[in-house]
C-alpha positions in Angstrom: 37.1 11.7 6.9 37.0 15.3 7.7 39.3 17.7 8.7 38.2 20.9 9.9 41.5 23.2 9.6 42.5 25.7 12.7 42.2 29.4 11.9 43.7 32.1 14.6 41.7 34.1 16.0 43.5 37.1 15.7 41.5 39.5 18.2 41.5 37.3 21.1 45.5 36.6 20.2 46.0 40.2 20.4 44.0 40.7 24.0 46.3 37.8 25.1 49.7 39.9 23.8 48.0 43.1 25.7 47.0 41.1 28.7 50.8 39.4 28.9 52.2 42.6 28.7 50.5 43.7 31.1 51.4 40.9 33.4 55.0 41.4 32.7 55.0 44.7 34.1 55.9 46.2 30.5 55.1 49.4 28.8 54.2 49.4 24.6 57.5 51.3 24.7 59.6 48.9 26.8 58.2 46.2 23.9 59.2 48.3 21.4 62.5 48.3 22.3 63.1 44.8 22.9 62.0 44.6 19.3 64.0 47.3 18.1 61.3 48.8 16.4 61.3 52.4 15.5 57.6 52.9 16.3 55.2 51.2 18.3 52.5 50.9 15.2 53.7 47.0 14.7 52.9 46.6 18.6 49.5 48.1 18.6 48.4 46.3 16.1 49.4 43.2 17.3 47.6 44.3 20.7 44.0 45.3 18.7 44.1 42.3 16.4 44.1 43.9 13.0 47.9 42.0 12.8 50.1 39.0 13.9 53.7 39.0 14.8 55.6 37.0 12.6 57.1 33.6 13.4 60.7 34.6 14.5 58.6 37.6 16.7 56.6 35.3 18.3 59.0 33.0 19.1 60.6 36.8 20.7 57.2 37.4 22.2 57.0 33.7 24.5 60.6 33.8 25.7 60.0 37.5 27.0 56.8 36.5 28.3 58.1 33.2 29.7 55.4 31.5 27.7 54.8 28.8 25.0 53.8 30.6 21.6 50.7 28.3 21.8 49.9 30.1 25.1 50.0 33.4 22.7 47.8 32.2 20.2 44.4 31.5 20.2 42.8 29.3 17.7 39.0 29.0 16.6 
């Protein structure tokens, strides 16, 4: 028995966080401060793939969204 074991694909996760975003009516900024976040670095690179938000910010990132995290993330 195989198992083939689900990677994320972490560009098309971060087109999904963009595209959400987007559909929320939200600014990088507006994100950034439901976050707290000093900067918007954390966001952009969560939005170009070259990052993932952690657990507890994804979990942030569906109920904002009004979304399941699995409707975030996109697996290969």
């Amino acid at each position: 028995m195989t198992f083939t074991i689900p990677t994320i694909n972490m560009t098309a996760t971060g087109s999904n966080i963009n595209r959400m975003r987007i559909e929320a009516g939200m600014s990088v900024r507006q994100l950034q401060d439901v976050f707290g976040f000093t900067t918007p670095q954390a966001i952009y690179k969560w939005q170009h793939g070259t990052a993932m938000p952690t657990l507890d910010n994804l979990v942030i990132l569906a109920a904002v969204f009004h979304v399941h995290m699995d409707d975030i993330i996109v697996r290969n």
